[in-house]
Backbone bond lengths (Angstrom), bond angles and torsions (degrees), N, CA, C in turn:
res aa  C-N    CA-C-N  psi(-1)  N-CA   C-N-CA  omega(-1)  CA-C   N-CA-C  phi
1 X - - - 1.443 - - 1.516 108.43 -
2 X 1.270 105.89 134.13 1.929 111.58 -169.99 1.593 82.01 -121.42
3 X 1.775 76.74 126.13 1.952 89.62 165.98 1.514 125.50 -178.08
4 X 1.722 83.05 55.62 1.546 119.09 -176.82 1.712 100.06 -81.66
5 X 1.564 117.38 -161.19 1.363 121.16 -175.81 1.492 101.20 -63.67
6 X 1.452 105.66 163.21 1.863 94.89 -165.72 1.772 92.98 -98.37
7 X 1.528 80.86 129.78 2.063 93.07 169.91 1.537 92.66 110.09
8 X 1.159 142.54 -6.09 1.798 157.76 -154.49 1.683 92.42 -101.53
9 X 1.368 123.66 -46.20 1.617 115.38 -166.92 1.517 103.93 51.29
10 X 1.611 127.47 36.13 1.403 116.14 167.61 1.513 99.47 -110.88
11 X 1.641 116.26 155.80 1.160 95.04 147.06 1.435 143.29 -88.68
12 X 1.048 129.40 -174.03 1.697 131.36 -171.20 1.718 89.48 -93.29
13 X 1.049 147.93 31.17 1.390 129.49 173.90 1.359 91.87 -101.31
14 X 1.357 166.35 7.69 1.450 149.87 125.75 1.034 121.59 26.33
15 X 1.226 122.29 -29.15 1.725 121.99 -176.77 1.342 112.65 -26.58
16 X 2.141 104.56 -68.13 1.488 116.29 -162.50 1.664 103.78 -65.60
17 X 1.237 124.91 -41.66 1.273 104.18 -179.88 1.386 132.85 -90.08
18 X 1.359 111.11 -3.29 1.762 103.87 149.26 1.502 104.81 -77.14
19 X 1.311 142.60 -13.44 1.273 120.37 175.72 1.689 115.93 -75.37
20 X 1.059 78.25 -41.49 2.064 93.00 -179.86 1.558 100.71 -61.26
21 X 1.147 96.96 -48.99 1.956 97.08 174.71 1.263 129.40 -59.08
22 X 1.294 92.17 -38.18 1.818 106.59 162.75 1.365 120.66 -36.31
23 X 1.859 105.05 -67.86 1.512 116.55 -159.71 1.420 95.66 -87.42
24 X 1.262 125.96 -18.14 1.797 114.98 177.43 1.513 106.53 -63.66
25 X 1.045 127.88 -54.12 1.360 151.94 160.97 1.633 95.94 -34.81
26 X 1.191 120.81 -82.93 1.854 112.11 174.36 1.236 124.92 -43.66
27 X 1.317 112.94 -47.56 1.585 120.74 150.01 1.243 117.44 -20.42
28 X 1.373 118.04 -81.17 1.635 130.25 -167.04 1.612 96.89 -55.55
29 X 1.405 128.61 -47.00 1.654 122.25 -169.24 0.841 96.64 -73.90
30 X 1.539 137.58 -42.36 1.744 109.34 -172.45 1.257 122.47 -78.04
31 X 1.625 111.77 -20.36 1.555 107.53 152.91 1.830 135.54 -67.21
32 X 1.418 83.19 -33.22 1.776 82.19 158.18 1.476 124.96 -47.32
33 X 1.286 103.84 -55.35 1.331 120.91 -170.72 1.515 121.50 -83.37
34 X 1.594 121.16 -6.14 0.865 119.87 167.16 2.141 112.05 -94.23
35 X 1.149 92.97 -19.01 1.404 104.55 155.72 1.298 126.69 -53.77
36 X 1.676 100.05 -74.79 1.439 95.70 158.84 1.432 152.58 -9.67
37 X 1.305 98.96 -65.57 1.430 122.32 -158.85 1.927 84.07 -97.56
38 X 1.292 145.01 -31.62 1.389 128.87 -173.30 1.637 89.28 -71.92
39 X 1.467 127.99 -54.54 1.384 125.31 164.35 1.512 127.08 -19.14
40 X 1.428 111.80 -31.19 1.280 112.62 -136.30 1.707 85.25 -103.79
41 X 1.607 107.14 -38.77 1.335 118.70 -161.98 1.994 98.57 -88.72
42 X 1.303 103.31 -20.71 1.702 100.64 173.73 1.518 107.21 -93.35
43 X 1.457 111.05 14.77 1.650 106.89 154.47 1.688 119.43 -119.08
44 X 1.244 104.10 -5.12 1.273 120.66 148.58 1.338 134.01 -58.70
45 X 1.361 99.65 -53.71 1.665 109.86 173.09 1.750 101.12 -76.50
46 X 1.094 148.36 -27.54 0.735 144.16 161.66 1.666 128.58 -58.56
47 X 1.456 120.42 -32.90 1.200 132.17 171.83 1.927 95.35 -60.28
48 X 1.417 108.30 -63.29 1.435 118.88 -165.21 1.281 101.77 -58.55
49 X 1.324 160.12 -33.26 1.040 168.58 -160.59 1.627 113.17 -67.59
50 X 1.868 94.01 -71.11 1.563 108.99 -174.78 2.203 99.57 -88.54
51 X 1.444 115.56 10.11 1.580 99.60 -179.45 1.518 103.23 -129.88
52 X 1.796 117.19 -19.40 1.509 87.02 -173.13 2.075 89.91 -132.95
53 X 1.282 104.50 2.99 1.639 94.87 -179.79 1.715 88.73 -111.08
54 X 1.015 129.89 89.98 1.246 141.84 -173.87 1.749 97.20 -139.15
55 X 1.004 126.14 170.07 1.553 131.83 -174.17 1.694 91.91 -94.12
56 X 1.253 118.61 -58.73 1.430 134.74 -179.71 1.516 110.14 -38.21
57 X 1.736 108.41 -62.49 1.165 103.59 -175.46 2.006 129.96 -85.89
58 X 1.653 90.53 7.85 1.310 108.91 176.59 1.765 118.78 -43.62
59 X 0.917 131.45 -56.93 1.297 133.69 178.61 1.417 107.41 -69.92
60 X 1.460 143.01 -38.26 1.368 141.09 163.64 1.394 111.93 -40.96
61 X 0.783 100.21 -66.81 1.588 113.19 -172.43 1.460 107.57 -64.81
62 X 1.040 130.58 -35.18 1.527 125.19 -177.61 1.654 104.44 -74.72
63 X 1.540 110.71 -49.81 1.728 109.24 160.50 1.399 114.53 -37.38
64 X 1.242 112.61 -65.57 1.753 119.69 170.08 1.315 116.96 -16.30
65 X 1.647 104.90 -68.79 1.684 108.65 -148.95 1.743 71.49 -86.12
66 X 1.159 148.57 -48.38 1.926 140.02 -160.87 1.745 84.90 -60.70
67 X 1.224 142.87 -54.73 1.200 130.33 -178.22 1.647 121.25 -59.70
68 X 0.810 94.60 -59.47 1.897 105.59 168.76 1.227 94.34 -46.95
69 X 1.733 142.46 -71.08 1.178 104.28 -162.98 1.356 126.06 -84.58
70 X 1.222 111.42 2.41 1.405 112.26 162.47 1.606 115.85 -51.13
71 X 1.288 104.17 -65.63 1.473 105.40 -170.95 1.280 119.91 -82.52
72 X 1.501 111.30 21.67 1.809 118.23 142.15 0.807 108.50 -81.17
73 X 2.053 122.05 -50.28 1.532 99.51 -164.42 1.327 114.59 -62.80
74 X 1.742 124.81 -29.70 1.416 130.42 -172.88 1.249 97.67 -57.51
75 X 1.143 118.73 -44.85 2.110 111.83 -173.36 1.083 116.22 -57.45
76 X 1.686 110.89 -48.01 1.561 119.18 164.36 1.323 110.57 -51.24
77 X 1.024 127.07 -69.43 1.556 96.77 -178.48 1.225 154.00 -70.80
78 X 1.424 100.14 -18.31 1.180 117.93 -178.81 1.815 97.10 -77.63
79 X 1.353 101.19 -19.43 1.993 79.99 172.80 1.866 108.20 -98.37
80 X 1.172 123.88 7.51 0.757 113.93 -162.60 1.536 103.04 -98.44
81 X 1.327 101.66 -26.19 1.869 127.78 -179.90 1.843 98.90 -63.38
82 X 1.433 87.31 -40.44 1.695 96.01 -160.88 1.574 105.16 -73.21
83 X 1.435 111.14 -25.16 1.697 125.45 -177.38 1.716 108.08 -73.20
84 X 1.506 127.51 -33.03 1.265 152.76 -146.23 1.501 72.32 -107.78
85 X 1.218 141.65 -64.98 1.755 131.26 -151.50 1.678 91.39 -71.74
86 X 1.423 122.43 -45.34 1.405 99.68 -145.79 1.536 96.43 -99.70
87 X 1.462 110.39 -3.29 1.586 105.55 161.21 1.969 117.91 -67.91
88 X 1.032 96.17 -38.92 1.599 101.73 -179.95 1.373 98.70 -78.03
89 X 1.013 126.31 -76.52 1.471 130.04 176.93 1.985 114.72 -20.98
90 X 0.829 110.53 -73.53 1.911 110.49 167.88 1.178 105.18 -113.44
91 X 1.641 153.28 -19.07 1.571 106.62 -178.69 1.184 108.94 -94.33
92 X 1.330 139.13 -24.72 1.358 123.82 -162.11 1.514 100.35 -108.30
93 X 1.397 133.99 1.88 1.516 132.90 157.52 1.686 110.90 -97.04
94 X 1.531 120.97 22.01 1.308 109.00 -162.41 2.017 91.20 -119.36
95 X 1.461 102.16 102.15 1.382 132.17 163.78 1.434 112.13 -51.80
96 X 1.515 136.47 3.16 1.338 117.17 -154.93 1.500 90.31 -102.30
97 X 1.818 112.64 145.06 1.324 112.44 -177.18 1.888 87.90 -125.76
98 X 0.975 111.49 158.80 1.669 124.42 143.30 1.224 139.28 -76.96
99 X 1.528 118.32 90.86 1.197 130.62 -137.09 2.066 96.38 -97.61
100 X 1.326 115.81 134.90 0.886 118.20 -175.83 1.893 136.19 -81.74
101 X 1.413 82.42 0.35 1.400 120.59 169.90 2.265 109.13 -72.07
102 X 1.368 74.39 -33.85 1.455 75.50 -149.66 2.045 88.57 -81.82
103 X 1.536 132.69 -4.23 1.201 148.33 -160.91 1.540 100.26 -108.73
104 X 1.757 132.37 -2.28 1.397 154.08 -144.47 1.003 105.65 -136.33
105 X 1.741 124.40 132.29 1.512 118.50 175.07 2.162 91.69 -80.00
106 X 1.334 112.05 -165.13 1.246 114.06 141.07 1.170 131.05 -11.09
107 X 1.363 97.05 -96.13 1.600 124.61 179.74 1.688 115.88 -41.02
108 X 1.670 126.58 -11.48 1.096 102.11 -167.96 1.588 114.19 94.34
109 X 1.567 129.25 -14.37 1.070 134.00 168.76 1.386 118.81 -119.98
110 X 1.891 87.99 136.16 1.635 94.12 178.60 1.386 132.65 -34.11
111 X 1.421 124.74 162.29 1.323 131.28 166.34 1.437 117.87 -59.64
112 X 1.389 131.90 89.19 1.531 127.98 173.97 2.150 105.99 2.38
113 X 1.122 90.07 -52.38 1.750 89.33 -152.45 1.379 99.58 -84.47
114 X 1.188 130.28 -26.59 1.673 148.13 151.09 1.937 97.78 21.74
115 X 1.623 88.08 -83.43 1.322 115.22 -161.18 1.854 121.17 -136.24
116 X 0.918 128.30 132.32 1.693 93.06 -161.35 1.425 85.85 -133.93
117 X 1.264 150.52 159.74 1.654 159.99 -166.64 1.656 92.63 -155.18
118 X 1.782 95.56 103.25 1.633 102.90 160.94 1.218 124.26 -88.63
119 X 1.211 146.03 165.84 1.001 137.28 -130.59 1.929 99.27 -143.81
120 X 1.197 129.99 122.62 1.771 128.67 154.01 1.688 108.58 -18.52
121 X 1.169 102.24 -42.29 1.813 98.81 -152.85 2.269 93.38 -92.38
122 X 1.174 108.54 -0.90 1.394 119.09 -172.75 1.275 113.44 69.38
123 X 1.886 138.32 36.44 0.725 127.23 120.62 1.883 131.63 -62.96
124 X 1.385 89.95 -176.05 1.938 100.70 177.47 1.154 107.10 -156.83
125 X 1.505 122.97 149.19 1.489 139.13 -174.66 1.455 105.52 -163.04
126 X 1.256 93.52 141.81 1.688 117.38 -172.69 1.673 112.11 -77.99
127 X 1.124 113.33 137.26 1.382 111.66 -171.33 1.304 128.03 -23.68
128 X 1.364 153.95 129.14 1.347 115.76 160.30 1.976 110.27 112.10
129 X 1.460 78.99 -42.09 1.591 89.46 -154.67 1.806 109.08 -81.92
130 X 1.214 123.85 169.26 1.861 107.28 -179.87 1.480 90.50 -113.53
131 X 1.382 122.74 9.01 1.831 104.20 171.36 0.859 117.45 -101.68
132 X 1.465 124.18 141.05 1.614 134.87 -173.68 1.593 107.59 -105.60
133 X 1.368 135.92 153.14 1.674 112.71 -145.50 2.345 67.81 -151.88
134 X 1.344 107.04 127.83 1.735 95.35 177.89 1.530 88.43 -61.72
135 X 1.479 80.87 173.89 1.601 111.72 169.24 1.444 134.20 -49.71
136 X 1.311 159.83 165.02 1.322 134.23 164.47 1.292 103.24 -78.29
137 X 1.488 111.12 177.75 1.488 104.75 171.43 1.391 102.32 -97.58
138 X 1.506 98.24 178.36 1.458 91.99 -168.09 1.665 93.95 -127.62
139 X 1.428 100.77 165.94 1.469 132.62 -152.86 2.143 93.25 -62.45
140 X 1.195 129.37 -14.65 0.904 118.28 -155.07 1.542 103.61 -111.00
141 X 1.629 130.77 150.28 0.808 113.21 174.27 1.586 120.42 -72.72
142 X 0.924 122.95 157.59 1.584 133.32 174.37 1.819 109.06 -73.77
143 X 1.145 133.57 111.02 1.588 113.95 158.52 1.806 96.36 160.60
């Protein structure tokens, strides 16, 4: 049975070769891109080579990376000091509980809007509660 575009004489089973076309096509980009990026990193190593493994620039660069890691460890600690202050400081002096009083009308019964359980038959009732209240009406006319 032919029942591709009309006047085409192809059939509509296309599936397999847009799929195959698909991943040949994914194929080729992830090889692009794995090209790329080996490119990218053998001009990298190349920068480092002729700018910081040089005899000349030997002592720069060793200051560099002894400076750089200095001022990680300073970051590290200094946030780590700062994590230790504001833990003592409010979490482990902080008394506040969630009081279940305060989740309670008066009466001992939930807040209507709390929790709401709709119902198959298009009633609704509030958590807890045994009254069922109908549905609202709704914005549309009926008919």
């Amino acid at each position: 049975m032919r029942s591709g575009h009309p006047g085409s004489g192809r059939p509509s089973g296309l599936g397999p070769f847009l799929v195959l076309t698909s991943l040949a096509w994914a194929a080729l980009a992830a090889a692009t891109g794995w090209v790329l990026v080996a490119f990218g990193w053998w001009l990298l190593a190349r920068l480092w080579l002729r700018e910081l493994l040089v005899p000349q620039a030997v002592e720069a660069t060793a200051r560099m990376t002894l400076l750089l890691l200095a001022w990680a460890l300073a970051v590290r600690v200094l946030a780590s000091a700062w994590c230790r202050r504001e833990r003592l400081r409010y979490h482990l002096t902080d008394r506040r509980q969630l009081r279940k009083e305060g989740l309670l009308r008066a009466g001992g019964e939930p807040w209507p809007w709390a929790e709401c359980v709709l119902e198959s038959d298009g009633t609704y009732a509030a958590a807890g509660s045994r009254t069922t209240a109908p549905a609202p009406p709704e914005d549309r006319p009926v008919g």
